[in-house]
N, C-alpha and C positions, 0 to 999 in steps of 0.2 A: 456357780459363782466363783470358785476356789478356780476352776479351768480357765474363764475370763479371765481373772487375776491375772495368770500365770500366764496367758497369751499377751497381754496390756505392758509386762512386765518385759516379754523375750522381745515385743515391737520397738519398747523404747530403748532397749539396749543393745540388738543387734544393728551391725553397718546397711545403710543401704544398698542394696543391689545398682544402684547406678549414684551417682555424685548429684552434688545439692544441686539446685536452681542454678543453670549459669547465665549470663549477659554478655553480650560482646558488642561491638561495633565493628561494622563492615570496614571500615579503614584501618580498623588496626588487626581483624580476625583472624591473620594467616598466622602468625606465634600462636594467638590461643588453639586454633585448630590445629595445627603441629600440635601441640601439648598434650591436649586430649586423644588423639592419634597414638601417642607413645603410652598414655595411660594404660593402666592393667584396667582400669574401670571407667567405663564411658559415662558423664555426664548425664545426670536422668532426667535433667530437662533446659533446652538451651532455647534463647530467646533474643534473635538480633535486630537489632535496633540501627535499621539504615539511613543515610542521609543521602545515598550515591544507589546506583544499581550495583549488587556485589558481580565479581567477575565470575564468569563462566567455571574457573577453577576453584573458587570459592563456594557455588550455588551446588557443585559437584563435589565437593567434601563436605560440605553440609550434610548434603541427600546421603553418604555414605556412613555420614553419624547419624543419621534415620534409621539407616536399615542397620546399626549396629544396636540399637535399641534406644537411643535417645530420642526424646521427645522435641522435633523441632521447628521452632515459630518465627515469626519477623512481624515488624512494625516498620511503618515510617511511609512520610509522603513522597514519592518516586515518580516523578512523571512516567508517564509509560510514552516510548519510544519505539521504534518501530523503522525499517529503512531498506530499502530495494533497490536497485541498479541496473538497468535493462537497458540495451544498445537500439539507438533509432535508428529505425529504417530509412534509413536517405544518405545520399551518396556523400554527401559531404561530414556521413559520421556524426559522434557524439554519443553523447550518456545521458538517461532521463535519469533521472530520482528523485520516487517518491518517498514522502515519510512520513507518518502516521503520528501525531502529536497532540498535546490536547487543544481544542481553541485557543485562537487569541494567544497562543504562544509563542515565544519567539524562538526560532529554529535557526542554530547555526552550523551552516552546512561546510566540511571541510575535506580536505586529500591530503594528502602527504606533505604535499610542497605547499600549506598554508589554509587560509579560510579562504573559501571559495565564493560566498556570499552567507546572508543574513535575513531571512523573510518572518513573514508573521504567518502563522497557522490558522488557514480558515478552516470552519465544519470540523471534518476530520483531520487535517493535517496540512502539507503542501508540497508541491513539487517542480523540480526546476531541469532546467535538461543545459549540460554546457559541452563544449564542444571538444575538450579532450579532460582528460585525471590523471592521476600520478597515486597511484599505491592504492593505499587502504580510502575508502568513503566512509564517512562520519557524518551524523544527523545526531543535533546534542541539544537540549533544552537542560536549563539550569545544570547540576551535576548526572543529569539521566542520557547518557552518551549510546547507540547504537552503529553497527560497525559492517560495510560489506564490503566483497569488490566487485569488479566489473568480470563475470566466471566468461562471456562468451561474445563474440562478434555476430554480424547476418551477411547472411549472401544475395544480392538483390538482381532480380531478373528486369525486363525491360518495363516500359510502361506503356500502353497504346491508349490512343488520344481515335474519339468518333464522334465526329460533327461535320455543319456543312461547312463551306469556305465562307469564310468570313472573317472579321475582326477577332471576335471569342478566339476562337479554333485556330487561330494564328498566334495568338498571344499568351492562348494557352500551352500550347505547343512549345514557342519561346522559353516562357517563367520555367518549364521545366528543365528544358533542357539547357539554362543558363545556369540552373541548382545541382546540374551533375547526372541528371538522369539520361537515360539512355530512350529516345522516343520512338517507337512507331506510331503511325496515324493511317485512320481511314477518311480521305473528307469528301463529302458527296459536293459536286458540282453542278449538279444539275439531277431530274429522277433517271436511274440507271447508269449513271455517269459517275464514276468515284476516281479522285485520284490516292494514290497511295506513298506512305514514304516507309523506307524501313526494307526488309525482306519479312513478308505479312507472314506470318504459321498461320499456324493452328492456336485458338483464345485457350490456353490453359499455361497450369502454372511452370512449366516446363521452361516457357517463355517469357511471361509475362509475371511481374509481380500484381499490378494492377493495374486498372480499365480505367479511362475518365468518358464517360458518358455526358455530350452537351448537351444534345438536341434530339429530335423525334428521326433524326438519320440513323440512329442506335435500334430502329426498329426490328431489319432483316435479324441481327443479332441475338434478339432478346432470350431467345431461348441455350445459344453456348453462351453466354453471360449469368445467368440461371446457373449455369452446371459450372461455369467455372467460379462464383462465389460459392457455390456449395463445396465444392472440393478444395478452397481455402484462399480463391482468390480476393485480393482486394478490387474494389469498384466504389467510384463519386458520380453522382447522378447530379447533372444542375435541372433546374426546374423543368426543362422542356424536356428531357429527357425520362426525367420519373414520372412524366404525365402519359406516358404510353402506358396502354392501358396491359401488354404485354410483359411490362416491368414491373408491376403491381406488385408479386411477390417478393422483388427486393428492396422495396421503399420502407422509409419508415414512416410516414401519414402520407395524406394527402395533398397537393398542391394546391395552395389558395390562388386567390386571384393577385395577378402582380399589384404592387403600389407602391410609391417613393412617400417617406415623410413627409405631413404637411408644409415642411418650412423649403423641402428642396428647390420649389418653385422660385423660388425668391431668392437663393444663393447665387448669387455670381462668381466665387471665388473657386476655390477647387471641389474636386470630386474626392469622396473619400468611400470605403466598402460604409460607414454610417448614410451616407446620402444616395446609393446604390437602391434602382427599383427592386422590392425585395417579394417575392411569390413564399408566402408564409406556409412552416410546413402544419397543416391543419391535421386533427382528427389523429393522433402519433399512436402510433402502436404500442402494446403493453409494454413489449422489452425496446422499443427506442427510447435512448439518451439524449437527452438535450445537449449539445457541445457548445451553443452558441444562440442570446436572444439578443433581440432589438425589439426595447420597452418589455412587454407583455408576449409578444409574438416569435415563435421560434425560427430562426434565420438556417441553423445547420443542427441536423439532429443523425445519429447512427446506432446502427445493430447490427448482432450477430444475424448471419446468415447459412445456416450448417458449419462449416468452416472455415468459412469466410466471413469478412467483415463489409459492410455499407456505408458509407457516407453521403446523406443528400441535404443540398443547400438549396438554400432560396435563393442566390442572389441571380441576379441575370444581367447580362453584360456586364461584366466584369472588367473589360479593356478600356470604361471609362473612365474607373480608378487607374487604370496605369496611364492612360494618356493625358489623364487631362485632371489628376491628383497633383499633390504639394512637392516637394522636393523628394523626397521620400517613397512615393507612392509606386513607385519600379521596382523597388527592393522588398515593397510590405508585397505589392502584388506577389512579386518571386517566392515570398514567404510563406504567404498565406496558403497559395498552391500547392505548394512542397509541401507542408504541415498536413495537410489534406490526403495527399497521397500517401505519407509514413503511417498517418494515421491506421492506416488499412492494407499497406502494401503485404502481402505476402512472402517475407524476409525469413530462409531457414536459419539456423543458428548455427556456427562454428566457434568448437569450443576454443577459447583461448589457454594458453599453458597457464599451469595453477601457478599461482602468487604464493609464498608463502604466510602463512599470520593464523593468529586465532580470531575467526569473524565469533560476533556477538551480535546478530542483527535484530532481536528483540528482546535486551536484557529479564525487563520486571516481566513478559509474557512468560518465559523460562523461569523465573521466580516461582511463580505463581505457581507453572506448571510442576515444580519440582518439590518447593512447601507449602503450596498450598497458598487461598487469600492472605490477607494480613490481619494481623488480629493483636488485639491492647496485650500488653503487659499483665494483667491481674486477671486475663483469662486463660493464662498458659498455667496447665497441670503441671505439678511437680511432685509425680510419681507418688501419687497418695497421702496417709498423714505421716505428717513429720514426726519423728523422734521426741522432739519436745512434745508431741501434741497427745500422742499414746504415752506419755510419762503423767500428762495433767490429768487425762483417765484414768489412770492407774492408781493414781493419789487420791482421786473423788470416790472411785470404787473403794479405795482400803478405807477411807475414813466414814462409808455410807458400812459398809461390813463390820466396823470398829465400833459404830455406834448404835447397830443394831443388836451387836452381841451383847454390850453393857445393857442398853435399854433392858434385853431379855432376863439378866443377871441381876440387874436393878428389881425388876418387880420380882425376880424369885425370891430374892430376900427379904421383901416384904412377907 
């Protein structure tokens, strides 16, 4: 009892090994973390309470008064942000960015030289692709800001177009190469009979970024088509073409039976890809991705293919969106095309010279990763019991000892 005592006693009156409970707030924390830094005595337990993501030099002084022995925690609601920057494949350049946000949030996307636009977050996030940047890229929901640049450019090889002569395969041909691409073509004329444009190689990536595949003319092919998306080529199959039954391994379902909307019958006005005979792709394979439905029914879906990528569409004749579409319908055709091919093209990367800056491109995941979830106020430990707390001990013991000894002294005297 008398050693209790005496331990009760040295608890409540020696210092403690690390400083009381501290609080800070992330917008003001760089004085107090300087402070504590210069201390002979670190902090025995710190607790930041954020309304912002703390900066990268902040999450990394913290982590450094962790491993100095302070105990350290955070609170606060932070959207978690998220943000990437990757160069598209197509000649005419640009920048995709994605950014990872919570639903229904509003994401403002910005560069150096201003805000670049404003969208809403669906599912997981959103992404928008513009055609040149300036500096640093920002993806900022409420005060949760994440930060990248653009680290690398692509190198893009030709495209080769295989169909027969016709409408399609002329206008497909075209929409490419009005978007900057560089075309070869094979197109058959007749059986045995092909014309060619280009100086034709050899299908691989050497040459070619990616294939477009129309028609059932892609058949002699099917097998260096095979090895060149396996080796990282890109390839777009339109319906007649992924119904060979030699192209089987690079599709992603089945090919339905063609059909235009019930209403197309009756429109007299333009053509648009909505009013377009659409061969749905049926029965999709495990790792194909939907990219594109009409109603219920999948129009364009794609997958990996060893190292290469696939894209196969429903749609079939295509050229009567461009010819016989709204005002518009020359430039969507060109687009849609293009998108198609970047989609999949086989683009190396060259690096671009570094930018300077500090990127932060996913704040609170680096939180997290650094201390840990977030957790309340009143369940962050502060380095054992408190001084006052081994003092109120120490006074229940001496007066439970104090009154056991009279008790004993009481009845001897009786």
């Amino acid at each position: 009892m008398i050693g209790s005592l005496g331990f009760m006693l040295w608890q409540s009156l020696r210092e403690p090994l690390g400083g009381g409970p501290a609080q800070i707030r992330s917008q003001v924390s760089g004085g107090a973390l300087a402070a504590w830094s210069r201390s002979p005595v670190a902090p025995g337990s710190i607790h930041v309470e954020v309304d912002s993501a703390p900066s990268r030099l902040e999450r990394d002084w913290l982590e450094a008064l962790r491993a100095s022995g302070s105990s350290v925690s955070w609170s606060g609601n932070v959207p978690a942000v998220m943000i990437d920057a990757q160069p598209v494949a197509s000649p005419a350049g640009g920048i995709r960015m994605r950014i990872a946000a919570p639903a229904e949030s509003r994401v403002e996307i910005a560069d150096e030289a201003g805000v670049i636009d404003t969208i809403e977050a669906a599912g997981a996030g959103a992404s928008i692709t513009v055609a040149s940047t300036v500096g640093r890229l920002t993806g900022r929901v409420a005060r949760s800001a994440a930060s990248t640049f653009a680290t690398d450019s692509v190198a893009l090889r030709r495209v080769l177009v295989i169909g027969s002569a016709g409408w399609e395969s002329k206008f497909v041909v075209a929409a490419l190469e009005e978007s900057g691409w560089k075309v070869d073509a094979f197109i058959r004329v007749a059986p045995g009979v092909e014309v060619t444009q280009g100086a034709i190689a050899a299908i691989d990536t050497a040459r070619y970024s990616a294939v477009v595949a129309l028609d059932n003319s892609v058949a002699p092919y099917a097998d260096r088509l095979v090895a060149f998306a396996r080796n990282g080529g890109g390839l777009v199959l339109a319906p007649a073409a992924a119904a060979v039954g030699a192209i089987a391994p690079l599709r992603s379902g089945g090919v339905g039976e063609g059909s235009a909307p019930a209403q197309v019958a009756n429109i007299s006005g333009s053509i648009s890809r909505g009013t377009l005979v659409m061969a749905p792709i049926i029965q999709p394979r495990s790792d194909a991705i939907a990219l594109e439905r009409r109603s219920e029914a999948i129009a364009v879906a794609a997958r990996r293919f060893g190292a290469g990528r696939v894209v196969q569409s429903g749609y079939e004749d295509t050229w009567r969106w461009r010819m016989a579409g709204a005002e518009s319908s020359v430039r969507d055709h060109r687009q849609w095309w293009t998108e198609l091919v970047s989609n999949v093209a086989y683009a190396p990367r060259v690096a671009l010279p570094a930018l300077a800056g500090d990127l932060d491109d996913a704040p609170v995941a680096e939180l997290v990763s650094a201390l840990g979830p977030p957790s309340a106020q009143r369940d962050v430990a502060g380095g054992g019991l408190t001084r006052s707390l081994w003092a109120w001990m120490f006074a229940l013991m001496a007066i439970a000892l104090i009154a056991e000894v009279a008790s004993r002294r009481l009845r001897g005297a009786r």
